[in-house]
Structure formats: structure tokens, C-alpha cells
C-alpha positions as CSV (number, residue, x, y, z in Angstrom):
1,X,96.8,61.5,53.9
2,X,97.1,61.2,50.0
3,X,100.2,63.4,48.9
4,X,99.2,65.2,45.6
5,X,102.3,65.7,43.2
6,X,102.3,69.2,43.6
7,X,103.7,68.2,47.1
8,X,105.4,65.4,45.8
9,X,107.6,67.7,43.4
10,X,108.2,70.0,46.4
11,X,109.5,67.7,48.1
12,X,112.1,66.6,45.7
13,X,113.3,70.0,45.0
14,X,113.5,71.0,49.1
15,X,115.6,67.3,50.0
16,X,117.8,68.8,47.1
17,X,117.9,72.1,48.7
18,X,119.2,70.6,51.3
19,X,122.2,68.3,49.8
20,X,123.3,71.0,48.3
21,X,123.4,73.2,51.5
22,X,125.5,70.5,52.6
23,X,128.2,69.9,50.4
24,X,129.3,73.6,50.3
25,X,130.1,74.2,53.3
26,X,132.0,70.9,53.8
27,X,133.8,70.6,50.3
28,X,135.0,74.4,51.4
29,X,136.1,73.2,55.5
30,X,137.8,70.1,54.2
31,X,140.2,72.9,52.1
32,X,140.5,74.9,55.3
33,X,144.6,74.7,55.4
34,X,144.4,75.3,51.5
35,X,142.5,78.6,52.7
36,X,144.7,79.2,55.4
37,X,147.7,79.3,52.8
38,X,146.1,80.8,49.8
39,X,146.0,84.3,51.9
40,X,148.9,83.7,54.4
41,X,147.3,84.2,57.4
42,X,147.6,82.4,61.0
43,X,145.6,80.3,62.5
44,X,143.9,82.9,64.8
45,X,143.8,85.4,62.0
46,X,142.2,82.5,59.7
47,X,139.6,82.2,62.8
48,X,138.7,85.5,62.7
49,X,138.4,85.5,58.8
50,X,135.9,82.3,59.4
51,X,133.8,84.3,62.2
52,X,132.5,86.7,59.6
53,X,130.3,84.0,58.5
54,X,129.0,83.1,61.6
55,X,128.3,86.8,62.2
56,X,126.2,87.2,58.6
57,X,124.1,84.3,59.3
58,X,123.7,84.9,63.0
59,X,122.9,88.4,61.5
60,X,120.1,86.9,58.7
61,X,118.9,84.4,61.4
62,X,117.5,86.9,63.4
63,X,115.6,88.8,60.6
64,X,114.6,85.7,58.7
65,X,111.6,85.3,60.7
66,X,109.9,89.1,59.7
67,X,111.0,88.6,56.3
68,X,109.5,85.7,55.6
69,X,106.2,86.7,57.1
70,X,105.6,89.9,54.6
71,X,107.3,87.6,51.3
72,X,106.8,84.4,52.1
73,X,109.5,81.0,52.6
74,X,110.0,81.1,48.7
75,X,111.5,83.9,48.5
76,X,113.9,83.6,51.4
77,X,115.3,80.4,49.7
78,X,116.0,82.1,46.1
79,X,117.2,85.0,47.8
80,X,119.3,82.6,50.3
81,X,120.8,80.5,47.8
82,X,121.5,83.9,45.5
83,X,123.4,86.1,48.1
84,X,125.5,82.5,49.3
85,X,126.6,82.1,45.8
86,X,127.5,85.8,45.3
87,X,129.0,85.5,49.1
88,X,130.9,82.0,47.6
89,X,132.3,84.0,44.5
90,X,133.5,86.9,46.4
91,X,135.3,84.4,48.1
92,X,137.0,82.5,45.3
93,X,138.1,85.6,43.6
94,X,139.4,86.6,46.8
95,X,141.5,83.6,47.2
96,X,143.1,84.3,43.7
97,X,144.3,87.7,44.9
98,X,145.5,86.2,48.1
99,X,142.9,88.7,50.7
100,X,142.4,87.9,53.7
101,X,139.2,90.6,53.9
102,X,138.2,89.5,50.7
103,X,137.7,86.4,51.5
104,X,136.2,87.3,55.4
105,X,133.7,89.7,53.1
106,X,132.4,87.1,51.0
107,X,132.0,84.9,54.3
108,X,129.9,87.6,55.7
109,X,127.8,87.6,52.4
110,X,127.5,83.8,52.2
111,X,126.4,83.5,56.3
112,X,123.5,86.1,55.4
113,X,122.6,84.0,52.5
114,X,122.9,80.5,54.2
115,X,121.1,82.2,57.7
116,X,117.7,82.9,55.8
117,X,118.0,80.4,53.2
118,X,118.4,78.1,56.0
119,X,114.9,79.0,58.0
120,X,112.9,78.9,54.4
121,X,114.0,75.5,53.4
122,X,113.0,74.7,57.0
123,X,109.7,76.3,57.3
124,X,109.0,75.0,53.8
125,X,110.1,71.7,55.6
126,X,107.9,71.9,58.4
127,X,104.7,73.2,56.0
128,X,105.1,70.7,54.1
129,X,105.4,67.8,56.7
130,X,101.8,69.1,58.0
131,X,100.4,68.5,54.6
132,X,101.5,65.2,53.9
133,X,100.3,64.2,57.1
134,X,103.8,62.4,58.1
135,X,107.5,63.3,59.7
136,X,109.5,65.0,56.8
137,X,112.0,67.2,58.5
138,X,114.2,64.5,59.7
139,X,114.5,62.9,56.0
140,X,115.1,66.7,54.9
141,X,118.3,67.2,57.5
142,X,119.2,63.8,56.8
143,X,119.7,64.9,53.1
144,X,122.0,67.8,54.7
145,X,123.9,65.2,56.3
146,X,124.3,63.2,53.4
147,X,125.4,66.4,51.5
148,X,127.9,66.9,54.2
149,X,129.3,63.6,53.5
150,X,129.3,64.1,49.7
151,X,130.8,67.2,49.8
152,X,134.3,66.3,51.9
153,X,134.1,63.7,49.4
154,X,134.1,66.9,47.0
155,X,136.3,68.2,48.6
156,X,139.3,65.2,49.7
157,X,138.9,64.0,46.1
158,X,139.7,67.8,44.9
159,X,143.1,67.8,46.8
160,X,144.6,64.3,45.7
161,X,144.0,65.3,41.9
162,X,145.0,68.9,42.6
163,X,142.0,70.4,41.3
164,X,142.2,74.1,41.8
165,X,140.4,75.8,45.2
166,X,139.3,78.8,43.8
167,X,137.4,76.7,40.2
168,X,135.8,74.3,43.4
169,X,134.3,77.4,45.1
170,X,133.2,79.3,41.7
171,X,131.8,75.3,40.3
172,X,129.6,75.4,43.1
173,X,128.8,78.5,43.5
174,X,127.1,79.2,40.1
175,X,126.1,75.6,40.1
176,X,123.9,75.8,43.4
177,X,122.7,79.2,42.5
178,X,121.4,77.8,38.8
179,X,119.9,75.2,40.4
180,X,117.8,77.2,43.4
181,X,116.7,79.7,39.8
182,X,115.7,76.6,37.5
183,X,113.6,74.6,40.2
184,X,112.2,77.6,43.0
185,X,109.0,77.7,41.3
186,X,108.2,74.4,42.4
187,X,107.9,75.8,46.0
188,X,104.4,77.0,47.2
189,X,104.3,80.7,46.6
190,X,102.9,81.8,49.7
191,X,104.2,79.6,52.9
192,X,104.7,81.4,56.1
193,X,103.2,84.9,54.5
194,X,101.0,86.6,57.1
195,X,98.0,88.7,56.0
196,X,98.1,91.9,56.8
197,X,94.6,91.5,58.5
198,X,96.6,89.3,61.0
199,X,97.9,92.5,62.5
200,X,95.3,94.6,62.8
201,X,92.1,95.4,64.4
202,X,93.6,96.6,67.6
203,X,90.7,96.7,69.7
204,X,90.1,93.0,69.4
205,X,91.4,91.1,72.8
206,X,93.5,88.6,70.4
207,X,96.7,89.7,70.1
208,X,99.6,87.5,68.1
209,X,102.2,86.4,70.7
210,X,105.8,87.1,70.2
211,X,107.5,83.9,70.0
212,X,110.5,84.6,72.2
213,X,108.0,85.3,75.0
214,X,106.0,82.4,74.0
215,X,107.3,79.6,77.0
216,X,106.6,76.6,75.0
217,X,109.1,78.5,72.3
218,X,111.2,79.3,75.0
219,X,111.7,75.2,75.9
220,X,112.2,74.5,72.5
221,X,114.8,76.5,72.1
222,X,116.5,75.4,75.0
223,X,115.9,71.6,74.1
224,X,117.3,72.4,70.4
225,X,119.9,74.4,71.9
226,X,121.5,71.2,74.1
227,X,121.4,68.7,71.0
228,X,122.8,71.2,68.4
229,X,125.5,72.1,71.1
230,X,126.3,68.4,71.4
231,X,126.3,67.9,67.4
232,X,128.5,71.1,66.8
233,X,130.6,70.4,69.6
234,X,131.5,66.8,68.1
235,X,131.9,68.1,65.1
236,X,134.9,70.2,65.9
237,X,136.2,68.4,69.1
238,X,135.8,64.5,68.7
239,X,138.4,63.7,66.4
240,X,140.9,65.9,67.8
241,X,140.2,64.3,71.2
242,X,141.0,60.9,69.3
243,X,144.6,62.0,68.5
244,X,145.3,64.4,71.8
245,X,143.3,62.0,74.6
246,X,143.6,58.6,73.5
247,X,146.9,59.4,72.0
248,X,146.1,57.9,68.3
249,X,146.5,58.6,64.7
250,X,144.9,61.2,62.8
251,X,143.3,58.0,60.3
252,X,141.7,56.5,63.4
253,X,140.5,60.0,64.5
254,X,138.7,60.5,60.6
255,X,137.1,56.7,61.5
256,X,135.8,57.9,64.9
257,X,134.1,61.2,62.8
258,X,133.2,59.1,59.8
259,X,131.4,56.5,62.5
260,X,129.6,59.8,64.2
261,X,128.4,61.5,61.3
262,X,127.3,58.0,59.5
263,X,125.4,57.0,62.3
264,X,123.6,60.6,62.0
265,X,122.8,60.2,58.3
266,X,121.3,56.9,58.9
267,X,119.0,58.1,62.5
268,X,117.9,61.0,60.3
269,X,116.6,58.4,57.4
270,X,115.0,56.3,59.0
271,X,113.7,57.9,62.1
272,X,110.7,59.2,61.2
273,X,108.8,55.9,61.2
274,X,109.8,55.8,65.3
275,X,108.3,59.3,65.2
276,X,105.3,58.6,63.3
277,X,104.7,55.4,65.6
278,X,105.6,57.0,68.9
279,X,105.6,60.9,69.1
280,X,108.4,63.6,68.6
281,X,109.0,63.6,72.9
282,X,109.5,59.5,72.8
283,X,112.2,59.8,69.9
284,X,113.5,62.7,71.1
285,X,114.1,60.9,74.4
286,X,114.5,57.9,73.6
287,X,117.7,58.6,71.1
288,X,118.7,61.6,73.3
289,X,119.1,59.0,76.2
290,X,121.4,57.2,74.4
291,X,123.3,60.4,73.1
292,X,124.1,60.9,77.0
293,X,125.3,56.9,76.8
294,X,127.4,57.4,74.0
295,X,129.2,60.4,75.4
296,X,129.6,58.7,78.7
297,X,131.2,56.0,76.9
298,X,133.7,58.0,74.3
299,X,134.9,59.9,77.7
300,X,135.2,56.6,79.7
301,X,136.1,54.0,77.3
302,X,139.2,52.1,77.6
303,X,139.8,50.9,74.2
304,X,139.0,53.0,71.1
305,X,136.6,50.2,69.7
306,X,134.3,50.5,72.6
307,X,134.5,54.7,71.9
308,X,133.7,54.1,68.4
309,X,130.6,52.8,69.5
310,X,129.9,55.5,71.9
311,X,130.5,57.9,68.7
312,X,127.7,56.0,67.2
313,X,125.2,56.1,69.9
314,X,126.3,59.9,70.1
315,X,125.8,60.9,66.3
316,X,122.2,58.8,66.5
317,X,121.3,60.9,70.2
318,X,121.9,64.1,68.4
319,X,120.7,63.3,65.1
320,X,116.7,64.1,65.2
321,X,117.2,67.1,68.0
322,X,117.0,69.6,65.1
323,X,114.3,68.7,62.8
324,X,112.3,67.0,65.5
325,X,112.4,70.3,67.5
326,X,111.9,72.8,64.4
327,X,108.8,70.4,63.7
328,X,107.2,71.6,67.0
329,X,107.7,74.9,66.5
330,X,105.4,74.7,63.5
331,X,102.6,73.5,65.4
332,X,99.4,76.1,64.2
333,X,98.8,78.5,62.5
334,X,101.3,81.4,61.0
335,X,104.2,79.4,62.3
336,X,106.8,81.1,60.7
337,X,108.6,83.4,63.7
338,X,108.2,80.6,65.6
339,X,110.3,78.1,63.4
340,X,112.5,81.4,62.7
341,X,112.9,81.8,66.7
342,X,113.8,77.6,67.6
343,X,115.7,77.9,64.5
344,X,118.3,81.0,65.5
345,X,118.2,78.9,69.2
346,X,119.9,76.2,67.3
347,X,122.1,77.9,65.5
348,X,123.7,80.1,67.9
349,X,124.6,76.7,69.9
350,X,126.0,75.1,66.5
351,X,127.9,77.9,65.5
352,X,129.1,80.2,68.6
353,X,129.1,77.3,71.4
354,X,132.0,74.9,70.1
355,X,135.0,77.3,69.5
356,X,133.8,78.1,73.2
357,X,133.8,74.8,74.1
358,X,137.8,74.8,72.9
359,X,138.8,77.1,76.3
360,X,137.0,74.6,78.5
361,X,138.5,71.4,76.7
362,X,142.3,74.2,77.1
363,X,141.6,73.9,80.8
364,X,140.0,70.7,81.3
365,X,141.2,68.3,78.1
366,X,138.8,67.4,75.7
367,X,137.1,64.1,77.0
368,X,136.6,66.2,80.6
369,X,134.9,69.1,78.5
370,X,132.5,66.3,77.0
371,X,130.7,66.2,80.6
372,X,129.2,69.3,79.7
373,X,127.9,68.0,76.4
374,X,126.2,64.9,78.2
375,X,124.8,67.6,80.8
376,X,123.6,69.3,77.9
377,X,121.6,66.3,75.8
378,X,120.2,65.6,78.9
379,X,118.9,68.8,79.8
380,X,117.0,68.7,76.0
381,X,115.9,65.4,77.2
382,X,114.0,67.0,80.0
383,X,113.1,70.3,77.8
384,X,111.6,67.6,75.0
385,X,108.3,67.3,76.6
386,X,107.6,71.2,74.6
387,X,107.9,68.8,71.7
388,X,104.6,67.4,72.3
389,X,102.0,68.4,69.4
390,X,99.6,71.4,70.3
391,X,96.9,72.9,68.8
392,X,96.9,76.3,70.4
393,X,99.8,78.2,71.2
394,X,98.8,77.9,75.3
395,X,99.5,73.7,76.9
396,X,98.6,72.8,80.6
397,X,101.7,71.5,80.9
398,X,105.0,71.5,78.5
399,X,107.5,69.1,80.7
400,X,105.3,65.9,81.7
């Protein structure tokens, strides 16, 4: 399928949309003990303060899917990117005046921003990967990834030159949010907007499905659920199980991460010629499978060398479990809730799952607690046959 430039330029501007949602949020976790002494709080208070922003965007996620069918995908990323960088300000200032609640406020504001920012980019994603005619959404979260990386870049070179937290936050606050203004209009206006004809004409025996009781929605969400529990659960558990299981520095810890999240950017590049080649269910197995190897192999290895290769087969098994899955749930017509629904699957396993995890990994050590996370790619494994493309909402089968 020839792509016109029109989609061409949308594209450009979305893979931006996503670096940027990247670096924020790492520059501003890199500068977590910075935060923790800027408003003198302890750890558990600090984790509390953190929370809020899980609890806005859990909050957004769940409405993102209604509010994007009356105004469309556009709209929820300006509005997204707006309300983060008001959230991010509220924030900074907050840090200059040392409060705790300011600072757990403007978390709250920035996870309802990032929530339904998050599921436009996305269902723009997934629109867009239909009318070009090829995989997009892995390319577009491997942007996010490479964000990620740039912005603990941000954020590391910040504290050896002693560049000020609260100018980092306000830099790129206003900076994202100028950007989202000056290049939103590039967007199609009216992705993921139902008519309002959709929903009437009650007498008629067709009647729009609600995606949560939608069983093909339902496995997607679990499949996405067991990937982005893995990727979250890495993310805040593997290095620390570097230094407390296998008893080494915190340097060969950051390498072990570094290894992980590399390995993720680069399955999320180039991926999408396996999928374009083979299907979303044969990549989605195929790298989940070894995901399951490369946990085995971080909890069994003997020698940190043979782990770091395990942490690579990991980050590449976990890598394509969101975009591939979010994908799927765009399948049709008015798709939307549906992306809305796998979307909020994913996201309560990447952001309420791994502090969980930490109880388990209390009572069990951290490598034991990685069991679960193998259990857990391979149930998506078996939950990736939902992935397979459909062209009603109904499948004979969704697990062969």
C-alpha cells in the first residue's frame, strides 16, 4: 500500500509523541532520591507520593476509551500532553517549596494526562498501521523505548553537572507541551470518533458489543497483561536482584538493565518485518518463548555473563507484547474501546503488578519471585492466538 504524505507526516509527529512520552518519565525516576530529598519524606511516604500517579492514569485509562469515541484520538493527545505538563509544573514548583502533596497533586494531574494521552497516541498508532498497510505499533513503542533511554541520559547527565531538578521538570514540561500544540494538527481529526448513528436505531438486532465482554478482548488482555507484567516487573526488580541475589555491584546491576532495555529498543525496531513476514501470534510466540528462556536463565545462571544474556533474551520476549497486542485490538471497525480496554489491561499489570511483586520477592528473594514472571510470559504465549487478525468481532476459535 502506497503511503500518502499526509500519513507520512503523521507518522513522524506520533514516533515523536512517543520519545517524548519517554524521556519524562525516566529523566524524572532517575532523580527519584533528589525527589525523595527535596520534600524530606521516607521512603514509604515517597511511595505513596509516587502512587498518586499511578492512580490519575489508572483513573484516565479507564475513561479514555468513551472520550475518545464522542472527540476523537486527537484530541485526547493535546489534551494528554496539556494536563501532563500542567501535572509536571505543579510538580516542580512543588519541589521548590519542599511539599510532599504538592508534588503527589501534580503526580495525580500528570497520570490523568499520560493515561489518555497514552491510548490516543496508541489508537492513532494502530489507525494508522491499518492504513499504511504494514506493522507500525512496534516501531512507535520502540521510539518510547528509545526516549526512555534518552531521557536517564537526561536525567544522569543532569546530576553530574548539578543542573537544578525543579528547571529539568519545568524544561520539559513546557517544552513537550509546545511541541504536542505546534505539530497536533498533523493528526487526522476524526480517528476513533463514533457517529452518533452507531448507537441508535434500537430496534435493529445489531447491537455494538462492550469490549470487556467481548472474549477475544478478554484474551488480549490477559496476553498483554503477562508480557507488561514481565516488562514492569524487570524494570523495578532485575537490577536490584543483581546486587542482593548474585551479590554484585550496583555498576554491573545498571549493565544487566542497560543489556535488558537495549535488547528491547532494538526487538521493537526491527520486529515488524518478522511480523509482516509471519503474523502477530508467530512473533508474539516466537519472542515470548524465548522471554520464558531468558528468565529461566537470569534465575539459574551461574555466572553473571550467562544472566546478561538471559536479560537480553528477556527484554527481546517482552518487547513486541504491547504493540503487537494493542494492534489486535484494532482489528475492525470503531476500534477505539477496544484498544482503550487491552490498553488499561496492560497498564494496570505495568503499573500496580511490580511493587506487588516486591512482597513475593520479601518472602521468596527476587530470582524465586522471577518464576512467576516466566509463568506469566508463558501464559501470553498461550493467550497470543487472540492476536490472530479478524475481520468481525466473532472467531471460531481464538487459542489454536
Amino acid at each position: 500500500m502506497t503511503v500518502t504524505p499526509s500519513v507520512q507526516r503523521s507518522i513522524t509527529v506520533l514516533t515523536s509523541y512517543f520519545y517524548i512520552f519517554g524521556i519524562g518519565m525516566s529523566a524524572w525516576l532517575v532523580r527519584l532520591p533528589e525527589v525523595r530529598s527535596s520534600i524530606q519524606v521516607s521512603i514509604a511516604i515517597l511511595g505513596w507520593v509516587l502512587f498518586a500517579s499511578s492512580v490519575g492514569a489508572m483513573t484516565s485509562l479507564l475513561l479514555a476509551g468513551r472520550f475518545i469515541a464522542r472527540f476523537g484520538a486527537r484530541t485526547a493527545v493535546i489534551l494528554g500532553f496539556t494536563v501532563l505538563g500542567i501535572g509536571q509544573t505543579i510538580q516542580g514548583l512543588s519541589l521548590v517549596i519542599a511539599s510532599p502533596v504538592g508534588v503527589a497533586f501534580g503526580g495525580l494531574i500528570s497520570g490523568l494526562g499520560y493515561g489518555i494521552g497514552d491510548v490516543g497516541i496508541n489508537v492513532e498508532g494502530a489507525e494508522l498501521e491499518k492504513r499504511r498497510g504494514k506493522s507500525l505499533l512496534p516501531q512507535l513503542h520502540g521510539a518510547y523505548s528509545l526516549g526512555a533511554l534518552t531521557g536517564a541520559g537526561i536525567g544522569t547527565a543532569a546530576i553530574v553537572t548539578d543542573f537544578p531538578l525543579v528547571f529539568q521538570v519545568l524544561v520539559l514540561a513546557i517544552g513537550t507541551t509546545v511541541i504536542a500544540w505546534w505539530t497536533y494538527k498533523k493528526l487526522p481529526v476524526a480517528t476513533g470518533r463514533l457517529e452518533k448513528s452507531v448507537n441508535i436505531l434500537p430496534s435493529t438486532r445489531t447491537v455494538r458489543k462492550t469490549p470487556l465482554l467481548d472474549k477475544r478482548i478478554v484474551f488480549l488482555g490477559l496476553g498483554i497483561m503477562g508480557l507488561s507484567l514481565a516488562e514492569g516487573g524487570s524494570n523495578d526488580w532485575l537490577a536490584l536482584s543483581v546486587v542482593d541475589d548474585y551479590k554484585l555491584d550496583t555498576t554491573t546491576a545498571g549493565i544487566t538493565f542497560a543489556i535488558m532495555t537495549a535488547a528491547m529498543v532494538v526487538t521493537r525496531f526491527t520486529g515488524g518485518k518478522l511480523v509482516d513476514r509471519f503474523g502477530r501470534v508467530f512473533a508474539l510466540r516466537a519472542f515470548g518463548l524465548a522471554g520464558v528462556v531468558g528468565i529461566l536463565v537470569v534465575i539459574l545462571s551461574p555466572t553473571i555473563y550467562l544472566a546478561w544474556v538471559g536479560a537480553g533474551l528477556w527484554g527481546a520476549g517482552v518487547a513486541l507484547g504491547f504493540p503487537l497486542f494493542i494492534s489486535a485490538a484494532a482489528d475492525g471497525e470503531n476500534s477505539s474501546g477496544r484498544v482503550a480496554t487491552v490498553t488499561t489491561f496492560g497498564y494496570i499489570a505495568f503499573l500496580v503488578g511490580p511493587p506487588l511483586l516486591g512482597f513475593v520477592g520479601q518472602s521468596w528473594g527476587l530470582l524465586n519471585m522471577f518464576y512467576l514472571l516466566a509463568a506469566c510470559v508463558a501464559a501470553a504465549v498461550f493467550f497470543a492466538g487472540a492476536a490472530r487478525p479478524v475481520n468481525t468481532q466473532e472467531a471460531e476459535s481464538y487459542l489454536a
